[in-house]
MDAnalysis code that builds the backbone (N, CA, C; Angstrom):
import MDAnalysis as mda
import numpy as np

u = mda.Universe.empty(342, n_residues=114, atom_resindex=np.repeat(np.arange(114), 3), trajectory=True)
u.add_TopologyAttr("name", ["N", "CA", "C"] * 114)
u.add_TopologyAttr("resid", np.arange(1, 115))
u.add_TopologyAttr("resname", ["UNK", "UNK", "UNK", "UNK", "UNK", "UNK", "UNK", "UNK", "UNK", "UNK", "UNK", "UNK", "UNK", "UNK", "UNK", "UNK", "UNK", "UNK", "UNK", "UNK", "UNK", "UNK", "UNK", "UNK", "UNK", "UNK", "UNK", "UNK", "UNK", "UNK", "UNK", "UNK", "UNK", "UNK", "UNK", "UNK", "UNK", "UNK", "UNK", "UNK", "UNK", "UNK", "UNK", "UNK", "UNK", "UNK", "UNK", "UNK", "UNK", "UNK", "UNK", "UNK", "UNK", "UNK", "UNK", "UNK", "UNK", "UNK", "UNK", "UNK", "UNK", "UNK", "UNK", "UNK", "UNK", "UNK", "UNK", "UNK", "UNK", "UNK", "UNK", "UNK", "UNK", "UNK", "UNK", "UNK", "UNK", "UNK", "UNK", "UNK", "UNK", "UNK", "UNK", "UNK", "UNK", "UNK", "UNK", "UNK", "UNK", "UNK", "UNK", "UNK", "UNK", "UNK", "UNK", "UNK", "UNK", "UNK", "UNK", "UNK", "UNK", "UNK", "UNK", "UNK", "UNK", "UNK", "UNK", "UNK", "UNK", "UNK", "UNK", "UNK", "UNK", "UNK"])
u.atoms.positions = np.array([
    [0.834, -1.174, 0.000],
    [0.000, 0.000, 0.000],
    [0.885, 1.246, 0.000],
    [0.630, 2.191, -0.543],
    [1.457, 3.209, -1.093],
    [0.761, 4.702, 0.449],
    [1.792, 4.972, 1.165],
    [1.266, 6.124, 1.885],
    [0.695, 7.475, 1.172],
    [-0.065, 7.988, 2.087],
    [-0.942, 9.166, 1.128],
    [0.404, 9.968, 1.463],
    [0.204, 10.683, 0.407],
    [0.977, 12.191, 0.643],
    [0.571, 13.503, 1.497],
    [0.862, 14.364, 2.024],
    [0.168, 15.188, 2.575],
    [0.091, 16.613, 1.897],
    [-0.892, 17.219, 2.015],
    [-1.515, 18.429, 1.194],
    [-0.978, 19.229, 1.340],
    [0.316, 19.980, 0.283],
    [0.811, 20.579, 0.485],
    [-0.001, 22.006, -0.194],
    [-0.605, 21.840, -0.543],
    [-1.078, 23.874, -1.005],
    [-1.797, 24.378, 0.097],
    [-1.490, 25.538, -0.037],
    [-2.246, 26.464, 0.902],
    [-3.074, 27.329, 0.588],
    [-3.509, 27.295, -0.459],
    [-4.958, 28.183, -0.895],
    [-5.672, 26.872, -1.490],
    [-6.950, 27.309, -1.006],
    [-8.348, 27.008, -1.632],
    [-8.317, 26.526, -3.416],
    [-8.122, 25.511, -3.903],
    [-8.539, 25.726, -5.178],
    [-9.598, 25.798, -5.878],
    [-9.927, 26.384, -7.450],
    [-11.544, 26.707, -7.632],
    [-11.268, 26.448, -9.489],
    [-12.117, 24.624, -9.514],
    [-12.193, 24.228, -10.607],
    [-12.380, 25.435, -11.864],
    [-12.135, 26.348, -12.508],
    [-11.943, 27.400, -13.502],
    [-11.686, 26.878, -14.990],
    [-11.973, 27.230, -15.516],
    [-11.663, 26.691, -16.817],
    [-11.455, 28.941, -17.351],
    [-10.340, 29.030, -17.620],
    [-9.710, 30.255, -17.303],
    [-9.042, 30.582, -19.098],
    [-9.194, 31.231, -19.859],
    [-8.322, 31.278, -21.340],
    [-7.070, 32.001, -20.338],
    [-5.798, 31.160, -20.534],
    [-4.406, 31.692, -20.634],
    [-3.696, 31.791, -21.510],
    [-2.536, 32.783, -21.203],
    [-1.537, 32.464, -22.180],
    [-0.463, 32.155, -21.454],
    [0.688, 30.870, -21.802],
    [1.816, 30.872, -21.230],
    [2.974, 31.098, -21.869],
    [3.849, 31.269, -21.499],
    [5.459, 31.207, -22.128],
    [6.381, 31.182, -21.068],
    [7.260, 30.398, -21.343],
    [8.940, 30.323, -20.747],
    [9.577, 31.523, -20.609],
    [9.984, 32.129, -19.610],
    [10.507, 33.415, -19.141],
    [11.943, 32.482, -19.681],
    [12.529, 31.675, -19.933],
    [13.697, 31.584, -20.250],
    [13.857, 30.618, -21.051],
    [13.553, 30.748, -22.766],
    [14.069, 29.461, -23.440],
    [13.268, 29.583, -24.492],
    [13.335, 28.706, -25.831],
    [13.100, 29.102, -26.882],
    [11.907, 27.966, -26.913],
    [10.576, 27.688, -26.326],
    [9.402, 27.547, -26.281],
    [8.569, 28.525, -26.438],
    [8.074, 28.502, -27.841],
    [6.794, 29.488, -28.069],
    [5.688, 29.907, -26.937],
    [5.160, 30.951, -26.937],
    [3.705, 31.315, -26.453],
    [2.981, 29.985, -26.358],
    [1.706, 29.548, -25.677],
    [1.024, 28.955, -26.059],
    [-0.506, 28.942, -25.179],
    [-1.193, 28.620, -26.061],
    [-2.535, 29.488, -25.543],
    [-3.268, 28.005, -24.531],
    [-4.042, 28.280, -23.838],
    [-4.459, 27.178, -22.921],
    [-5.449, 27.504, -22.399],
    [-6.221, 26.798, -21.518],
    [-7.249, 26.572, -20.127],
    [-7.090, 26.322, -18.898],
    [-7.130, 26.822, -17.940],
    [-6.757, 26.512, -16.762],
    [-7.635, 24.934, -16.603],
    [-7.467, 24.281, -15.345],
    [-7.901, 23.349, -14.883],
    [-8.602, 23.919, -13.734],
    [-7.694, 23.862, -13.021],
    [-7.515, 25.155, -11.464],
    [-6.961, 25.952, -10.927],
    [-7.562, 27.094, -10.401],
    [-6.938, 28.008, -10.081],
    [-6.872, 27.980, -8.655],
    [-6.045, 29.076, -8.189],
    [-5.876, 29.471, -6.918],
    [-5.638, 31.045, -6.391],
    [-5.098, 31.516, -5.157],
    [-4.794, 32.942, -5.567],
    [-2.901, 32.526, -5.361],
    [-2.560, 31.161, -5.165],
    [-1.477, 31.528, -5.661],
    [-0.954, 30.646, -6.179],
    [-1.496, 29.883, -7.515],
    [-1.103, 29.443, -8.535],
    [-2.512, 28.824, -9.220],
    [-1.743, 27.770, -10.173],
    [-2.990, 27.522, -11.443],
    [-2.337, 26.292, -12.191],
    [-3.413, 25.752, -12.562],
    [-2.860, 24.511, -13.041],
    [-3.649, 24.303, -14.615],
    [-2.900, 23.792, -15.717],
    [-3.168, 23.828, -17.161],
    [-2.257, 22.756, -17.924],
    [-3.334, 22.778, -19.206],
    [-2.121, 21.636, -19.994],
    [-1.538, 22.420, -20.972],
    [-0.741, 22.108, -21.650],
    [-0.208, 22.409, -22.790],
    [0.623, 21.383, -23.719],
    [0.917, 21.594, -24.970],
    [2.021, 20.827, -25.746],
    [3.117, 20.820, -25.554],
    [3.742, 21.738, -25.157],
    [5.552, 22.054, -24.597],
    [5.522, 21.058, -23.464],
    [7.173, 21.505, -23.054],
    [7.698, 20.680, -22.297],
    [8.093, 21.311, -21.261],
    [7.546, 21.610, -20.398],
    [8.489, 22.599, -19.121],
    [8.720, 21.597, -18.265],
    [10.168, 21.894, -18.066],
    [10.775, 21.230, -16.434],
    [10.072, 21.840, -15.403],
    [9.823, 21.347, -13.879],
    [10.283, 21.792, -12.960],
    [10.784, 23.000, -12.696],
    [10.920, 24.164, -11.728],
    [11.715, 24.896, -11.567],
    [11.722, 26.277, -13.058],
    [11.257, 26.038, -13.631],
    [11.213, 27.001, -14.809],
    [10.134, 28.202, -14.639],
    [10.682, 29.224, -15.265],
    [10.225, 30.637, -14.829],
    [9.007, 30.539, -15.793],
    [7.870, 31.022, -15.519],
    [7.122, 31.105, -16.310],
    [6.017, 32.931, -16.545],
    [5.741, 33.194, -17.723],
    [4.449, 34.341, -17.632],
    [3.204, 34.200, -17.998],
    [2.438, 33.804, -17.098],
    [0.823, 33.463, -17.582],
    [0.293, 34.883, -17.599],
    [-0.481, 34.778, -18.871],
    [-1.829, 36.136, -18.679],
    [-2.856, 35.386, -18.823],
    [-3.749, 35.405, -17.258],
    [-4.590, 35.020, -17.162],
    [-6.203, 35.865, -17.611],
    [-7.064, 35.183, -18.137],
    [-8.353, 36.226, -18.443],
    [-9.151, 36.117, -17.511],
    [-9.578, 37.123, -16.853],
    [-10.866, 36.979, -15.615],
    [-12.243, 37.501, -16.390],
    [-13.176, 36.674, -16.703],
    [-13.887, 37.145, -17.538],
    [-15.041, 38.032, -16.416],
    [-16.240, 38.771, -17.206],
    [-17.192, 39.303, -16.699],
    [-17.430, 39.088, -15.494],
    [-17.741, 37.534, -15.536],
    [-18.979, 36.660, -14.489],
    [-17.726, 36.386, -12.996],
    [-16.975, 37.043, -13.238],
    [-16.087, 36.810, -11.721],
    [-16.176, 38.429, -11.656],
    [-15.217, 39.019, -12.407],
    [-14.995, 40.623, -12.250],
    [-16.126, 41.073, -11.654],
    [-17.211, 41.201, -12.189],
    [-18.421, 41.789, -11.791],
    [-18.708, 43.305, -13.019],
    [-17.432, 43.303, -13.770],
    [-17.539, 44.551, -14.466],
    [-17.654, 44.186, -15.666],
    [-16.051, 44.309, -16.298],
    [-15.653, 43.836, -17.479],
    [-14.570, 42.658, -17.777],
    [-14.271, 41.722, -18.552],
    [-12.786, 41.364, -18.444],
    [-11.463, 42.132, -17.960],
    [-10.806, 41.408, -17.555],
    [-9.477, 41.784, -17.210],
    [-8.300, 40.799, -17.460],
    [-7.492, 40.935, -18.105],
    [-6.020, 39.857, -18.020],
    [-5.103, 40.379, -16.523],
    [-4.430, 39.477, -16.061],
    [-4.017, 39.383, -15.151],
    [-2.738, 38.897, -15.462],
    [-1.495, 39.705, -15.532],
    [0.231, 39.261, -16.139],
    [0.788, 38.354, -14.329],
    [0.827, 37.324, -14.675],
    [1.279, 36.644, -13.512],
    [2.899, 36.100, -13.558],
    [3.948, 36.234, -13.109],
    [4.983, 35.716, -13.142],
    [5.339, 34.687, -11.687],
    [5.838, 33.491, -12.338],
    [5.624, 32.429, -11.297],
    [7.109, 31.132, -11.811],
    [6.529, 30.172, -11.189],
    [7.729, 28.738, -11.955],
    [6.885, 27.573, -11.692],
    [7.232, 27.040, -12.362],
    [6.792, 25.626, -12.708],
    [6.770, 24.819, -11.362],
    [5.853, 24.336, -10.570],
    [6.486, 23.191, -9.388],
    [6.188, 21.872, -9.426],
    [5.440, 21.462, -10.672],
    [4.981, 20.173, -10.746],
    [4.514, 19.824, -12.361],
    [4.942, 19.018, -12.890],
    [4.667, 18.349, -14.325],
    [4.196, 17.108, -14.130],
    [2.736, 17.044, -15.260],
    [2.276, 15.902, -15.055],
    [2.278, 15.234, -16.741],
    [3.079, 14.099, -16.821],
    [3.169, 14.041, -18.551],
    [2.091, 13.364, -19.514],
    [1.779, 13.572, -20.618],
    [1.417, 13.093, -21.337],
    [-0.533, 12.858, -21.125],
    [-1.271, 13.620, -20.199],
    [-1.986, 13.160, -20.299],
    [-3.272, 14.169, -21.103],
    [-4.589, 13.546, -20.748],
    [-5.848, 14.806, -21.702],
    [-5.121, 14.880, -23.031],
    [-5.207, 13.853, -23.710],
    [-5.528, 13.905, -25.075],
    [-3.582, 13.991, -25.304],
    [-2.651, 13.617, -24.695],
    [-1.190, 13.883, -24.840],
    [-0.454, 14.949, -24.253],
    [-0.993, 16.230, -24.026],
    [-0.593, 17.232, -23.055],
    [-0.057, 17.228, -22.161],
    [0.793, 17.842, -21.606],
    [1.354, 17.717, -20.490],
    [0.783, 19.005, -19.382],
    [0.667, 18.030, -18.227],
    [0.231, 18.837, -17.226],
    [0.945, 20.011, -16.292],
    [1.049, 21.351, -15.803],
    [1.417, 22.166, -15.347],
    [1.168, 22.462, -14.306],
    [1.593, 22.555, -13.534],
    [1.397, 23.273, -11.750],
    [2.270, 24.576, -11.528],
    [1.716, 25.535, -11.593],
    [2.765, 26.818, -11.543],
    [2.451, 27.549, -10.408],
    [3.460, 28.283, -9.773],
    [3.393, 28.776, -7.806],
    [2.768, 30.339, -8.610],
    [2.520, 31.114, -8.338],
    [2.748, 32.754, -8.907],
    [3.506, 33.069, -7.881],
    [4.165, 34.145, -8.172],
    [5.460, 34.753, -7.776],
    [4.950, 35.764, -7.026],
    [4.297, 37.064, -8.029],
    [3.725, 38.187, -8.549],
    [2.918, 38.333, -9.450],
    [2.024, 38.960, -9.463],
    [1.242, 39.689, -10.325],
    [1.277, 40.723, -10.627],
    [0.101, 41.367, -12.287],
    [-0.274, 42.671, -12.316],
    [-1.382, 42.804, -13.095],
    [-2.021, 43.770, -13.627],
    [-3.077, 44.095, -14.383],
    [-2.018, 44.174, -15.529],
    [-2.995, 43.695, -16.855],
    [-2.058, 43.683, -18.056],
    [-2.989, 44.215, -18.798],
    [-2.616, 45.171, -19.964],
    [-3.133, 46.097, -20.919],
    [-2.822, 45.629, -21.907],
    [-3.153, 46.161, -23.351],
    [-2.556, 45.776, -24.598],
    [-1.993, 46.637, -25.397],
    [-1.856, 47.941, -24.420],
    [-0.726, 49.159, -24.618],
    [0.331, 49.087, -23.947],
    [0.380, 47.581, -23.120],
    [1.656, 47.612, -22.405],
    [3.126, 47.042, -22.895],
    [4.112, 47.352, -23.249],
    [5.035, 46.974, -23.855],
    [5.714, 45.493, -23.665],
    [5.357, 45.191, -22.445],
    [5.761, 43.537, -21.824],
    [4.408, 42.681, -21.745],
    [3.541, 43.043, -22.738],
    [1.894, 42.046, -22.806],
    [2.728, 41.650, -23.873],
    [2.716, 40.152, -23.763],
    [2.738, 39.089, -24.870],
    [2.006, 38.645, -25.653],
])
């Protein structure tokens, strides 16, 4: 029998299905557009086609649509790292667990929106 592990997050997670965008703060892996799985307020979990290690810097812009905001959309520029890869699964994708670092409000007059 295999011991349980113990729960390491500390925020609340909230099943989301979220439009992101991710990219590698360091390395020649394209943009790539995605869905959250789950979110948190301090991280988020998604698949994608790339390959991120562990430990890798990452920039999600997350979309908060209407029906949370209460107003209008908003993207949300999150900088964070990778803490968990899950491979190959949902259709071949590989799974993502990313901490956030920091955040900010992201514009599309802003010179560092991807």
């Amino acid at each position: 029998m295999v011991p349980a592990q113990a729960e390491r997050r500390g925020e609340q997670r909230f099943p989301l299905r979220l439009p992101v965008l991710v990219r590698a703060m360091h390395g020649r892996i394209p943009k790539e557009s995605s869905l959250t799985r789950d979110v948190s307020a301090r991280g988020a979990f998604f698949y994608i086609d790339s390959k991120l290690a562990e430990g890798t810097p990452v920039e999600l812009i997350l979309t908060l649509p209407a029906e949370i905001t209460l107003t209008e959309s908003i993207r949300v520029r999150c900088k964070g790292k990778v803490v968990r890869v899950v491979g190959a699964i949902n259709g071949g994708k590989t799974g993502v667990a990313a901490v956030i670092e920091q955040y900010d409000f992201a514009t599309e007059t802003d010179p560092h929106f991807f």
